[in-house]
Backbone of each chain as ProteinMPNN parsed JSONL, in Angstrom:
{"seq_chain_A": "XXXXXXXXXXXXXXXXXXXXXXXXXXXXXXXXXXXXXXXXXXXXXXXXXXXXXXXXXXXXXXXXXXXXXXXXXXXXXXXXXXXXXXXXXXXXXXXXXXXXXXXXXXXXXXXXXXXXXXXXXXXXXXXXXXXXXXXXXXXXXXXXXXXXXXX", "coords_chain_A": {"N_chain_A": [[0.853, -1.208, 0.0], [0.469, 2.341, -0.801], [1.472, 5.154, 0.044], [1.202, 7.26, -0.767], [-0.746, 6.944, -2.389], [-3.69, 5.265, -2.651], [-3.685, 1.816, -3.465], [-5.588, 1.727, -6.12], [-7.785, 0.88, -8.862], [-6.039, 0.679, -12.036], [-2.47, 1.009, -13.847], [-0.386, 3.356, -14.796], [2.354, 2.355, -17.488], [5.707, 3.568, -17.161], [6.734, 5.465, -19.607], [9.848, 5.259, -21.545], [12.192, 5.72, -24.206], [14.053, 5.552, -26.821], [16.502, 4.76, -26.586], [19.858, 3.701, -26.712], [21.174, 1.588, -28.921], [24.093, -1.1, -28.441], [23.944, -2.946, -30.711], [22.966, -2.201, -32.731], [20.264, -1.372, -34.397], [18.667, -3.61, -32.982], [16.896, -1.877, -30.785], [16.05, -0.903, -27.871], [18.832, -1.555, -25.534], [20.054, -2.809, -22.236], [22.309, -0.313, -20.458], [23.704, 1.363, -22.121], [25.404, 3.794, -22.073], [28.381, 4.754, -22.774], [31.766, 6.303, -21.406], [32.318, 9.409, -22.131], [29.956, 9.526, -24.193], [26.973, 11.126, -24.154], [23.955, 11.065, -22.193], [20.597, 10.555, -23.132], [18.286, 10.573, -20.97], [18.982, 12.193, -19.228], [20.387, 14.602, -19.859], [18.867, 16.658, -19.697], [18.224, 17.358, -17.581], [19.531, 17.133, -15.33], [23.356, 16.9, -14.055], [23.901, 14.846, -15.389], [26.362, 13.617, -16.924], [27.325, 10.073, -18.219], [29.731, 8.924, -16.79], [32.903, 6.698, -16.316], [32.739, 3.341, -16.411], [31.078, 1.094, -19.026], [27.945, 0.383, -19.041], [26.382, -2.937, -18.671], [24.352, -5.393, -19.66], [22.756, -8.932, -18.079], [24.126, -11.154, -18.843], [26.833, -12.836, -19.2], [29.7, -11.717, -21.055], [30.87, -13.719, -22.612], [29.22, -15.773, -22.644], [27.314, -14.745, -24.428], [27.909, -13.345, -26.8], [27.451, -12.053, -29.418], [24.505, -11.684, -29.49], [21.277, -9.789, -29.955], [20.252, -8.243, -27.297], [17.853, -10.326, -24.947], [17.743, -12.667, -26.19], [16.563, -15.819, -26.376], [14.26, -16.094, -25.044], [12.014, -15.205, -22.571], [11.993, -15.733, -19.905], [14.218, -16.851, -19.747], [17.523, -16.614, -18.098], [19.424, -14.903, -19.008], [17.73, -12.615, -20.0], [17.569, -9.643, -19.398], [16.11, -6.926, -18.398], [14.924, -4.893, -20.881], [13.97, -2.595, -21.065], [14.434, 0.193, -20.072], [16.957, 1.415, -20.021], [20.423, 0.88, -18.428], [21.081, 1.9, -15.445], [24.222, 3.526, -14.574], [24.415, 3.874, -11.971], [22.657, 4.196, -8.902], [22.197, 6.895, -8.314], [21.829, 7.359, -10.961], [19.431, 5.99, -11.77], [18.062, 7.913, -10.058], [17.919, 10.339, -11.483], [16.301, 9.958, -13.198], [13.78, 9.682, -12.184], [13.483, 12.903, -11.346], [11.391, 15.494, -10.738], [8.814, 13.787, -10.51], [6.598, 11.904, -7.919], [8.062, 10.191, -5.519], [8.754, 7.213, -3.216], [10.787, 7.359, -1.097], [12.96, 5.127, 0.715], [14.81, 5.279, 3.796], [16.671, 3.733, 6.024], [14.447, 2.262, 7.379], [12.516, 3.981, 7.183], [10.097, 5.593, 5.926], [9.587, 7.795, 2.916], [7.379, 10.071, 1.254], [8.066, 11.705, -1.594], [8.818, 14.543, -4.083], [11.111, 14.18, -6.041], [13.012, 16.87, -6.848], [16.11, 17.623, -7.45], [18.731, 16.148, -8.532], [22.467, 15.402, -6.49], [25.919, 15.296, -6.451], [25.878, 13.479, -4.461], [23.899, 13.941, -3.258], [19.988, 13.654, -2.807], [18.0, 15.968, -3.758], [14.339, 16.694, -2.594], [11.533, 17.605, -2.329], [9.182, 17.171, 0.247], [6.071, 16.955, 0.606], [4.092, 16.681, 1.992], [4.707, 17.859, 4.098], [5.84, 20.3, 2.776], [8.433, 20.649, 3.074], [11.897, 21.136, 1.847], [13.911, 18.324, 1.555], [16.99, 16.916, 2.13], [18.482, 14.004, 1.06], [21.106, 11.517, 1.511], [22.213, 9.934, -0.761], [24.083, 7.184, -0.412], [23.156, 6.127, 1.568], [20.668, 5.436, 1.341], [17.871, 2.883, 0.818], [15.84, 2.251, -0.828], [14.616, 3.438, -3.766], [11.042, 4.379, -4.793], [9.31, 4.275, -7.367], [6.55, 5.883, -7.698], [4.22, 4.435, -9.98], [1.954, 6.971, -12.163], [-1.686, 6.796, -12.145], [-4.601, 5.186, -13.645]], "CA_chain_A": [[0.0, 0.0, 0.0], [1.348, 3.515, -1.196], [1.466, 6.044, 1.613], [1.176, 8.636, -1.866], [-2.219, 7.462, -2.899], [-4.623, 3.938, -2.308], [-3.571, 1.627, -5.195], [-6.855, 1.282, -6.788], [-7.403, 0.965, -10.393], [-4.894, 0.405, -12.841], [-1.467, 2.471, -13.518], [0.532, 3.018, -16.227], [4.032, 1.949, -17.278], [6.733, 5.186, -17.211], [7.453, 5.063, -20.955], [11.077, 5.046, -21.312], [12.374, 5.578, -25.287], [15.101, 6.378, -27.475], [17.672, 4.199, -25.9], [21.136, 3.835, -27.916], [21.492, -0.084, -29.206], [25.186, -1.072, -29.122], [24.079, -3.74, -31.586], [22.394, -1.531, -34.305], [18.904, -2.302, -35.118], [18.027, -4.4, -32.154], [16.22, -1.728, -30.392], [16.869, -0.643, -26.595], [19.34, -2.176, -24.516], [20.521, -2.331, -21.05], [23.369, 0.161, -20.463], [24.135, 1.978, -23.953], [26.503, 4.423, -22.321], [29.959, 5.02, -22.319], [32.786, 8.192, -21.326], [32.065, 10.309, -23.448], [28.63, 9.553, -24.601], [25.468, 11.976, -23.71], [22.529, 10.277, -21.915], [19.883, 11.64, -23.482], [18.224, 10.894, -20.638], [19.558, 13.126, -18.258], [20.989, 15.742, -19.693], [18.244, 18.218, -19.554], [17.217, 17.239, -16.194], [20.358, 17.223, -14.4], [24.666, 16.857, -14.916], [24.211, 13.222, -15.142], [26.38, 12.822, -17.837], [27.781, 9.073, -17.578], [31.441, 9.178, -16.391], [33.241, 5.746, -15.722], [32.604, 1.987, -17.245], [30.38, 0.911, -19.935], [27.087, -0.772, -17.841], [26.343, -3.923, -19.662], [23.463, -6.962, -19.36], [23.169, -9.709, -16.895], [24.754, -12.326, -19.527], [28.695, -12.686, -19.007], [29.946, -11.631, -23.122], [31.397, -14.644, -23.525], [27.831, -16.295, -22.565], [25.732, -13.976, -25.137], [29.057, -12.293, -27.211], [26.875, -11.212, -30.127], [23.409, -11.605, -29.814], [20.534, -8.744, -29.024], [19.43, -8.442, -25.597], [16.359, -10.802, -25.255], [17.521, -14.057, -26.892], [16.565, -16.994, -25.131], [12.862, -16.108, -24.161], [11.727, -13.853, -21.454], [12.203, -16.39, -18.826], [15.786, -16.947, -19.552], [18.94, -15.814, -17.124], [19.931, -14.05, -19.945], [16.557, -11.62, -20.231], [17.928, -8.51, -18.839], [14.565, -6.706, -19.117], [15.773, -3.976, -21.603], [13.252, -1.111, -22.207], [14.857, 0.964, -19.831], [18.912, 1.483, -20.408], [20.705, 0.225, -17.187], [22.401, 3.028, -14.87], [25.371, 3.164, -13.547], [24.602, 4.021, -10.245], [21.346, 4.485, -7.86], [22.158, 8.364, -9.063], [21.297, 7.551, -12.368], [18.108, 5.911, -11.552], [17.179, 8.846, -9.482], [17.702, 11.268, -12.347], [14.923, 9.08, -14.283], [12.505, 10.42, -11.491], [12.626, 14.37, -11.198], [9.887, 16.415, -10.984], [8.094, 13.011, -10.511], [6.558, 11.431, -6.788], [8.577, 8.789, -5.264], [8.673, 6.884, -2.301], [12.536, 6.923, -0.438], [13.386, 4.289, 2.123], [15.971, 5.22, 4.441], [16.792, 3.259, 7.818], [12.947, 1.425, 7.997], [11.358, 4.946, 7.172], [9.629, 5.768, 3.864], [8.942, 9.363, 2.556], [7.052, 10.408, -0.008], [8.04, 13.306, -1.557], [9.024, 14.594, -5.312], [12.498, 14.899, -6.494], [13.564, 17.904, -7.449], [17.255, 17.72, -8.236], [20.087, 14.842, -8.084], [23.542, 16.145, -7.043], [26.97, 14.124, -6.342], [25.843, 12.337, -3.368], [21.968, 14.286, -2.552], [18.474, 14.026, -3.63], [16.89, 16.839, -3.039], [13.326, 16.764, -2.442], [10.535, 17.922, -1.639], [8.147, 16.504, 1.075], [4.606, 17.696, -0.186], [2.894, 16.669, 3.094], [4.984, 19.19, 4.921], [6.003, 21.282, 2.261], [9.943, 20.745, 3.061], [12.876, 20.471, 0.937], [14.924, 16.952, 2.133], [18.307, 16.157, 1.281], [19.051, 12.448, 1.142], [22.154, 11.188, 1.395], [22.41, 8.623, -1.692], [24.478, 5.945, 0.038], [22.419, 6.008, 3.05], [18.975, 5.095, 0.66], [17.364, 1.769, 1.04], [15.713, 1.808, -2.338], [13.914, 4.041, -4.264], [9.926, 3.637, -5.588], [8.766, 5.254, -8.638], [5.025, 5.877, -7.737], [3.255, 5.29, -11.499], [0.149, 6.969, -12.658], [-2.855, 5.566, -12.284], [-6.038, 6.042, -13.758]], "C_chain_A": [[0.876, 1.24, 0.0], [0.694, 3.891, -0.383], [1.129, 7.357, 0.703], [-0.284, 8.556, -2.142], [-2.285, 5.753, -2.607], [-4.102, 3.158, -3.881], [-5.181, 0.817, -5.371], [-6.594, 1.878, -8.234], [-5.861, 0.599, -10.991], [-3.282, 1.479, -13.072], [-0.982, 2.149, -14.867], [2.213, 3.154, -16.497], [4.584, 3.627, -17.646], [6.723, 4.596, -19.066], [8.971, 5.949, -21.12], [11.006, 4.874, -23.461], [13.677, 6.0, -25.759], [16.264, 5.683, -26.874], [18.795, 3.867, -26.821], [21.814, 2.016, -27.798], [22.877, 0.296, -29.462], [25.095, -2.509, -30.523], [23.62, -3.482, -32.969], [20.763, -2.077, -34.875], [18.021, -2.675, -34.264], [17.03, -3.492, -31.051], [16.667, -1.088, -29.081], [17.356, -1.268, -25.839], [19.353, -1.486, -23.238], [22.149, -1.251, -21.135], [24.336, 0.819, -21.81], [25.334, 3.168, -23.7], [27.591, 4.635, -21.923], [30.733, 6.352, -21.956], [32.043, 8.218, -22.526], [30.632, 10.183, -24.161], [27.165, 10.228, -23.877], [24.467, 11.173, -23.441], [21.91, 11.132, -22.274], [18.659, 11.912, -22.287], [17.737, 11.794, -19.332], [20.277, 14.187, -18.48], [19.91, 17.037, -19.525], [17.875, 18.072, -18.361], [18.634, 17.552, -14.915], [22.019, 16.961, -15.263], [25.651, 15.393, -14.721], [24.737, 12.506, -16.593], [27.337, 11.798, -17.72], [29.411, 9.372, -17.717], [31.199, 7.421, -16.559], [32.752, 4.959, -16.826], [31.102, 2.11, -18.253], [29.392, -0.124, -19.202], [26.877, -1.466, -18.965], [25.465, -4.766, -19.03], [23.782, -7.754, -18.588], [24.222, -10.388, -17.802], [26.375, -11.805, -19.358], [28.604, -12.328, -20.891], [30.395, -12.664, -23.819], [30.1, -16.082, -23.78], [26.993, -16.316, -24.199], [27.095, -13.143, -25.793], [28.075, -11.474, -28.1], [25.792, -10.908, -30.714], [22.596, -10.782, -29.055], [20.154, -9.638, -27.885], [18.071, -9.263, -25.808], [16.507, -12.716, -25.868], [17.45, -14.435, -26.081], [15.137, -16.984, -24.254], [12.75, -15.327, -22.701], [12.222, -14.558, -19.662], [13.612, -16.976, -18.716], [16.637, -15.982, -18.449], [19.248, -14.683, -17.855], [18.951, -12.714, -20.361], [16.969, -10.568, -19.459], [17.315, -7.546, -19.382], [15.181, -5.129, -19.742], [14.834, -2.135, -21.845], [13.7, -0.079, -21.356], [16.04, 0.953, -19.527], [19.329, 1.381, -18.91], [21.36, 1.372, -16.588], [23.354, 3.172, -14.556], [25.666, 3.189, -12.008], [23.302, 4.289, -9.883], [21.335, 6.621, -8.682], [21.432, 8.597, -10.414], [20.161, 7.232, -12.466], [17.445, 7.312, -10.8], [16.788, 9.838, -10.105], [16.535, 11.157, -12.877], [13.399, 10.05, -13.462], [12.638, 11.739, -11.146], [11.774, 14.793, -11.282], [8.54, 14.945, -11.315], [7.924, 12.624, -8.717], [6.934, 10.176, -7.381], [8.504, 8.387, -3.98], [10.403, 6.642, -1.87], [12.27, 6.401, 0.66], [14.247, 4.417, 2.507], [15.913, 4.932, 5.765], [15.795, 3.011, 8.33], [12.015, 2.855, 7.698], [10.994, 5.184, 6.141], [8.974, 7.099, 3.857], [8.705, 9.756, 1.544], [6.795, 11.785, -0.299], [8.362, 13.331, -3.814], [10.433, 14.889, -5.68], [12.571, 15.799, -7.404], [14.623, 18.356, -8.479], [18.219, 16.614, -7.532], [21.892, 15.418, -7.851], [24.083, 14.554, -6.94], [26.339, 13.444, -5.132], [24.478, 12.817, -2.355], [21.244, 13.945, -3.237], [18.061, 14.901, -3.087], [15.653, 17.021, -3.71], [12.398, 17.441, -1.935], [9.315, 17.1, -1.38], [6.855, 17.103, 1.032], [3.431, 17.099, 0.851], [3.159, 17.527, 3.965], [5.547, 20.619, 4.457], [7.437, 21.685, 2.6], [11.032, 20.379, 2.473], [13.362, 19.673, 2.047], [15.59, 16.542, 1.404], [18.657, 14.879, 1.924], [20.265, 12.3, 0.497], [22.051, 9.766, 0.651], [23.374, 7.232, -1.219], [24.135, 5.376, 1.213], [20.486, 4.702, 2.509], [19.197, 3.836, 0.219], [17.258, 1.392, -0.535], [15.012, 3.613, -2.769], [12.196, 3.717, -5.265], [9.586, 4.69, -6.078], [7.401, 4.474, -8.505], [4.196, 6.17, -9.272], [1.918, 6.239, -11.283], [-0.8, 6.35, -12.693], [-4.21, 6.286, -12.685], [-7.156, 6.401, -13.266]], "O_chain_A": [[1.901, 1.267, 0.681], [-0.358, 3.416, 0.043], [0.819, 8.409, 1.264], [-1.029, 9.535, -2.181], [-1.29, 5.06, -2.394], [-4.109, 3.659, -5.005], [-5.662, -0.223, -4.92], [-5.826, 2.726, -8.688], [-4.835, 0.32, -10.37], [-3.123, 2.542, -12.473], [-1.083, 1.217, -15.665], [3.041, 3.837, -15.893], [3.991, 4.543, -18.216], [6.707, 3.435, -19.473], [9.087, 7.138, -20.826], [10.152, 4.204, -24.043], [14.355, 6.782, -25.092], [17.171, 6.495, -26.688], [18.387, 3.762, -27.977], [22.559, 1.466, -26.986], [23.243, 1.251, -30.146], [26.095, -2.903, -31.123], [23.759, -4.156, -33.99], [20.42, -3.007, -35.604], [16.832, -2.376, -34.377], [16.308, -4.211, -30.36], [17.819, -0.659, -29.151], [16.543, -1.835, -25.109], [18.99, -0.346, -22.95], [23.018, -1.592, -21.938], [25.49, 0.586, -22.169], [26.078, 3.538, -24.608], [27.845, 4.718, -20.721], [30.226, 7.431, -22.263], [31.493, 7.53, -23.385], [30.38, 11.198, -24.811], [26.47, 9.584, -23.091], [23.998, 10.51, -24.366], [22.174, 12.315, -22.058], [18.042, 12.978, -22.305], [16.675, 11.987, -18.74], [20.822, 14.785, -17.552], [20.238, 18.194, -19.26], [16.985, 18.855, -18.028], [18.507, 18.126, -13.833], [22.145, 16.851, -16.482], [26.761, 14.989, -14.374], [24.244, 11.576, -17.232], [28.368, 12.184, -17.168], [30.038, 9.935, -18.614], [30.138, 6.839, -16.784], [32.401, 5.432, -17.907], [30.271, 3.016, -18.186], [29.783, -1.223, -18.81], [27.056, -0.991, -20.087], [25.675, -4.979, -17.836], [24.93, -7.695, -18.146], [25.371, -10.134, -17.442], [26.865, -10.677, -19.398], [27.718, -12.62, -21.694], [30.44, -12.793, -25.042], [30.053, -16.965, -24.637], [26.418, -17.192, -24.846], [27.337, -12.125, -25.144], [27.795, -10.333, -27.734], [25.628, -10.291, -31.767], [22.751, -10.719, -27.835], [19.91, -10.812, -27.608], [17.279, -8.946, -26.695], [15.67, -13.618, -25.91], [17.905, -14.014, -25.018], [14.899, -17.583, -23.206], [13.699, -15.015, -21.982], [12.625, -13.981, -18.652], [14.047, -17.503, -17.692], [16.341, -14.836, -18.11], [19.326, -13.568, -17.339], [19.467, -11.824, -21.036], [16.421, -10.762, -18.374], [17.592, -7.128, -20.507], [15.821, -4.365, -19.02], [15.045, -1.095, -22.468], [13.346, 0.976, -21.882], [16.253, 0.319, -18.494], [18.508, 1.836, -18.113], [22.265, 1.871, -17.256], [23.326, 2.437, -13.569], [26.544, 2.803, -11.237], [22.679, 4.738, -10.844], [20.501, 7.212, -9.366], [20.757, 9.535, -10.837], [19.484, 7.957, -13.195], [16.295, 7.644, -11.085], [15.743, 10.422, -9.819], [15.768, 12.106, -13.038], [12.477, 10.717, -13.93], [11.693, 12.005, -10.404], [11.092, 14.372, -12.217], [7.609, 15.052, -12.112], [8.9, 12.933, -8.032], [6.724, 9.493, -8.384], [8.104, 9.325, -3.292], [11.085, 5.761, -2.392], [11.548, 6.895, 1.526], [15.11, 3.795, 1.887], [15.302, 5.604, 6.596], [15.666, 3.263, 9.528], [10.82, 2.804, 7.986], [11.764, 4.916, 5.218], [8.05, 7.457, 4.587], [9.607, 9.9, 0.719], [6.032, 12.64, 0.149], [8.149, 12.403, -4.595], [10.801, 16.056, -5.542], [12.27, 15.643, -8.587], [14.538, 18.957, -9.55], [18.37, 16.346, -6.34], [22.542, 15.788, -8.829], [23.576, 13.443, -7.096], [26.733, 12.284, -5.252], [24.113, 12.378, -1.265], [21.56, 13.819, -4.42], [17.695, 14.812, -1.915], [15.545, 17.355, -4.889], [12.641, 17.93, -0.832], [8.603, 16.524, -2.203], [6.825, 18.078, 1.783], [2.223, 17.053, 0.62], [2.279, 18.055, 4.646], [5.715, 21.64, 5.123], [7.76, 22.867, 2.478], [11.26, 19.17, 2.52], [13.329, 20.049, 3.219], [15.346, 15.966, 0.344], [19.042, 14.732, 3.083], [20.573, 12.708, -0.623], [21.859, 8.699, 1.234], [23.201, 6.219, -1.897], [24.637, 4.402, 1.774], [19.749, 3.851, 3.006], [20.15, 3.463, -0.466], [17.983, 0.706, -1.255], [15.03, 4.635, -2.082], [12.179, 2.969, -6.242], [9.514, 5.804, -5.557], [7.056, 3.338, -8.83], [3.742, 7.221, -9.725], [1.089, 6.158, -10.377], [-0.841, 5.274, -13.291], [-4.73, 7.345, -12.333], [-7.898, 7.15, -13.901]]}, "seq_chain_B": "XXXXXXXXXXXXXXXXXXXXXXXXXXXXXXXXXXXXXXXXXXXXXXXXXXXXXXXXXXXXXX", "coords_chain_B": {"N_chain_B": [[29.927, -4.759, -11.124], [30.495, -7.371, -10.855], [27.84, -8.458, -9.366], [25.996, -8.265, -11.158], [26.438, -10.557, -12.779], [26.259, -12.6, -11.269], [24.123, -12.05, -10.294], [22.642, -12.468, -12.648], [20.372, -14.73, -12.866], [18.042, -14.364, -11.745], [16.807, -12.355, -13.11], [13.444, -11.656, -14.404], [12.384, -13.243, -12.012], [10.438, -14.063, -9.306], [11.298, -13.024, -6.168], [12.361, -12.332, -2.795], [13.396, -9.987, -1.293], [15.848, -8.787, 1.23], [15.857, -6.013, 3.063], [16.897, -4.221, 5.159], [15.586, -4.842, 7.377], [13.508, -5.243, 6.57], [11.431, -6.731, 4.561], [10.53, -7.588, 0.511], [8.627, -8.495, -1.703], [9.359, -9.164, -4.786], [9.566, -8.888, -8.211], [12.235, -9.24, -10.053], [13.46, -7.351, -12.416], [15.743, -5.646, -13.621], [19.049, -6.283, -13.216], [21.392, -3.973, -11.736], [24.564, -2.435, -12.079], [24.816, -0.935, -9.931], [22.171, -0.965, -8.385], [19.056, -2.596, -8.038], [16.601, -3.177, -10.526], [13.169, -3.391, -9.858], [10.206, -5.253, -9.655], [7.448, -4.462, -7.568], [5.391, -6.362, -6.304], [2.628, -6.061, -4.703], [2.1, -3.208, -4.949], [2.269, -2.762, -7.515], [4.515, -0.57, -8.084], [7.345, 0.624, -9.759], [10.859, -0.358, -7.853], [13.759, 0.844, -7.188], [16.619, -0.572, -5.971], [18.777, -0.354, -3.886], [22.063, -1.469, -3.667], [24.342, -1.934, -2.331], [22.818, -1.774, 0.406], [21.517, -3.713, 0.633], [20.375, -7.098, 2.365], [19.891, -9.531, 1.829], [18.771, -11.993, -1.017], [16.014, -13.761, -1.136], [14.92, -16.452, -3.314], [12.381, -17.298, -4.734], [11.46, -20.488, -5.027], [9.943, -22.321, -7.95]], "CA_chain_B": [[29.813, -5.744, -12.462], [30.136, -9.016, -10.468], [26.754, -8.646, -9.209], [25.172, -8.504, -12.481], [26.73, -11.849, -13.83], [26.011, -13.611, -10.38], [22.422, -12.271, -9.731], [21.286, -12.561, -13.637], [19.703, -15.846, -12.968], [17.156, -13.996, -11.079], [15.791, -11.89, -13.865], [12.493, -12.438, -14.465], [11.855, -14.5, -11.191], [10.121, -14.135, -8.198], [12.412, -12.911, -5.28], [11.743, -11.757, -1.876], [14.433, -9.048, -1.144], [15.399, -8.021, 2.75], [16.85, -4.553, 3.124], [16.909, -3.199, 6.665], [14.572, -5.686, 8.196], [11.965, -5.338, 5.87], [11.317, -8.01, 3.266], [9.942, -6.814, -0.035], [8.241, -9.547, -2.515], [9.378, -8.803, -6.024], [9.849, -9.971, -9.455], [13.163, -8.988, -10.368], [13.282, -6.685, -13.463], [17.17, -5.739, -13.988], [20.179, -6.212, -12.628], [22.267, -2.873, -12.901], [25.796, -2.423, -11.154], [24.667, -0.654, -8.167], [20.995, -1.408, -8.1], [18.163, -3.767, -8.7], [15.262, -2.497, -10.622], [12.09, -4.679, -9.352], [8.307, -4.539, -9.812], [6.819, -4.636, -6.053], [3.824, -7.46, -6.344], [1.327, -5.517, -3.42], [1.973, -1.934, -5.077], [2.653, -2.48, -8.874], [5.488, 0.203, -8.36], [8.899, -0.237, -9.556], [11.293, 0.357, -6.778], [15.39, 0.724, -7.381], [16.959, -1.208, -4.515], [20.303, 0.011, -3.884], [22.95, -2.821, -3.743], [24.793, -1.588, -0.597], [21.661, -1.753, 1.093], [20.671, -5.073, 0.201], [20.857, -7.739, 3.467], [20.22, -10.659, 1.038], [17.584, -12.092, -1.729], [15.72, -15.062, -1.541], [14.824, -17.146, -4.784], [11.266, -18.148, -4.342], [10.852, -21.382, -5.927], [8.154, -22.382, -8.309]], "C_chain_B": [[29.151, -7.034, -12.181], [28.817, -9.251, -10.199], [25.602, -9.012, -10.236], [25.368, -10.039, -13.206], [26.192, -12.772, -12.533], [24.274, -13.827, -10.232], [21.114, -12.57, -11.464], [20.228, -13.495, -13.675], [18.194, -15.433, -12.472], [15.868, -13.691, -11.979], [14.503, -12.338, -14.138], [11.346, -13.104, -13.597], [11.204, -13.253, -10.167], [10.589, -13.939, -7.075], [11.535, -12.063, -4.121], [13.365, -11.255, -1.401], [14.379, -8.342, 0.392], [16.373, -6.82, 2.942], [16.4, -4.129, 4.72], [16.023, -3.66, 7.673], [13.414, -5.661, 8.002], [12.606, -6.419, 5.04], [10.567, -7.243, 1.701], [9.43, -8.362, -0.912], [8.224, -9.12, -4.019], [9.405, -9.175, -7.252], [11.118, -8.523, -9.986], [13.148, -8.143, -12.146], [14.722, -6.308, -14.273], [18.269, -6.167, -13.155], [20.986, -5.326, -13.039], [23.562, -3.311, -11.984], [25.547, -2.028, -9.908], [22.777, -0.514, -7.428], [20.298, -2.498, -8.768], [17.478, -2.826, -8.808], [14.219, -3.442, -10.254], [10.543, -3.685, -9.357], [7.917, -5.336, -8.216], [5.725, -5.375, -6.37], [2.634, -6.753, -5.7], [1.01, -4.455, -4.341], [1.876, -2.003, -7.012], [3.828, -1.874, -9.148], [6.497, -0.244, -8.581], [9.712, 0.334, -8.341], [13.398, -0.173, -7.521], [15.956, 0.451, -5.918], [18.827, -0.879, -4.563], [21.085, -1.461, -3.447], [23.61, -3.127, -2.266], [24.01, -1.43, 0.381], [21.012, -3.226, 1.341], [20.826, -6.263, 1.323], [20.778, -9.378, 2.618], [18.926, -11.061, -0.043], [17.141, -13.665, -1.334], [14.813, -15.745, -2.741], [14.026, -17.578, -4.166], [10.92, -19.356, -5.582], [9.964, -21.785, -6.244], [7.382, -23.833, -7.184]], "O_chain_B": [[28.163, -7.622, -12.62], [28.384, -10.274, -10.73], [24.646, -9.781, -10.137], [24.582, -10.537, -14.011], [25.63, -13.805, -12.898], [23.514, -14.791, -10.131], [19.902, -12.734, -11.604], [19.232, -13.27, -14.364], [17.238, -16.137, -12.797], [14.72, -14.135, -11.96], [14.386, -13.563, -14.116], [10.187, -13.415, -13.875], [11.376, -12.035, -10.203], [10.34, -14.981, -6.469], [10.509, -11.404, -4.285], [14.304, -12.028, -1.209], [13.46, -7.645, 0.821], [17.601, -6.911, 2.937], [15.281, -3.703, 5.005], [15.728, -3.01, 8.676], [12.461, -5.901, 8.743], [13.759, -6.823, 4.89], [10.004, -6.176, 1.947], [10.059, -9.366, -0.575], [7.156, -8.741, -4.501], [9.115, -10.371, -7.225], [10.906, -7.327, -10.187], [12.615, -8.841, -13.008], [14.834, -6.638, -15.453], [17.839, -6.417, -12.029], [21.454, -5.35, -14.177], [23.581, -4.333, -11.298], [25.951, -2.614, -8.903], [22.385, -0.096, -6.338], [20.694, -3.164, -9.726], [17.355, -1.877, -8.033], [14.619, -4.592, -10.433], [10.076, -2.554, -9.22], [8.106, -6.512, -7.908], [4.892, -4.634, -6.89], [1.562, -6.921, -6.282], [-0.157, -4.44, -4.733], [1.313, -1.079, -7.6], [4.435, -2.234, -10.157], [6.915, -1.253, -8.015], [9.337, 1.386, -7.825], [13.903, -1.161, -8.056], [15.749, 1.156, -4.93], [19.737, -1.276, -5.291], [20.481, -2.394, -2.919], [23.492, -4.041, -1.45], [24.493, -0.89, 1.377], [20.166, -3.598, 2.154], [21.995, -6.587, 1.113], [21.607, -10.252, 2.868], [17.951, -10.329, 0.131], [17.95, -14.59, -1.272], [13.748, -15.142, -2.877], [14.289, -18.213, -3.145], [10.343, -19.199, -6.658], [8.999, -21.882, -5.487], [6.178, -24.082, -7.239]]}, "name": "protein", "num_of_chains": 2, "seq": "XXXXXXXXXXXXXXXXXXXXXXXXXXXXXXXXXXXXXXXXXXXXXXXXXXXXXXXXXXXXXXXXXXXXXXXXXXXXXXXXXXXXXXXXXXXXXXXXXXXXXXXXXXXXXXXXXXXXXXXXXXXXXXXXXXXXXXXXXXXXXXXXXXXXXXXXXXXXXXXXXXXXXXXXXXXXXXXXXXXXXXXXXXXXXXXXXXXXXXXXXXXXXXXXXXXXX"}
């Protein structure tokens, strides 16, 4: 039970697009970016552009070297559910939700508020039952829940 | 990284995830480097489970 709203009725999936296939063709993978490559995104939302390693699928490469994400049926090991590009860090998922309600778990407590802005190591939020910005300390946070839409 | 090649088996499945002395009942959705993405069963919501947070998963078998 969401503490944001009663889940009744149905909701609808985030739609998530435009993701950058490293295999050409195949559509959106997990983890498409590298140095130097622009998330698209996160750059208008915040200065999340990916530093560091290239995130990559569950499958080891020598498993799955050169086939799209997905072979092997949905219920395979290898299904590394693809429609939204993999992050590199809890940061990068949090970017996904700005100016959206979420639910943060930190240390057994859960607060539902809206993220605002992602820095190096905050979320800042706002708590919209008390009307207070809250900075969370990103290595402190449990999880994060992206409250969908519902109709 | 390692996490991703150890926990891919998951994808897909059924997992009950304990972070901080909660339990959560999920179906596993990605495996990234420093989180799990997962669809919550009770709520519908997805929730990003931080890795360093994580106290352990258990594999609910069919």
């Amino acid at each position: 039970m969401s503490c944001c709203k009663k889940n009744l009725g149905n909701y609808y999936a985030r739609p998530y697009g435009g993701a950058v296939s490293p295999y050409g063709g195949y559509g959106p993978v997990a983890g498409a970016f590298g140095p130097g490559t622009v998330n698209p995104y996160l750059t208008d939302k915040c200065d999340c552009v990916a530093p560091g390693p290239i995130c990559v699928d569950s499958c080891p490469s020598d498993f799955l070297p050169k086939e799209p994400i997905g072979v092997g049926g949905i219920s395979s090991p290898c299904y590394n559910n693809s429609d939204v590009p993999c992050g590199c860090t809890l940061r990068d998922a949090a970017c996904r939700l700005i100016n959206q309600r979420a639910i943060i778990h930190v240390e057994g407590c859960k607060m539902c508020v809206i993220i605002i802005a992602v820095g190096k190591c905050f979320i800042k939020a706002v708590n919209y039952a008390t009307n207070k910005v809250v900075y969370f300390n990103l290595n402190r946070i449990n999880s994060i829940e992206d409250v969908l839409p519902r109709c | 990284m390692g996490y991703q090649h150890d926990l891919g088996c998951l994808v897909n499945q059924k997992a009950i995830i304990r972070v901080d002395r909660c339990s959560y009942c999920v179906i596993i959705a990605q495996i990234c480097p420093c989180y799990i993405r997962a669809i919550e069963l009770g709520t519908g919501n997805v929730k990003y489970f931080n890795f360093d947070r994580i106290d352990y998963i258990e594999d609910l078998l069919p």
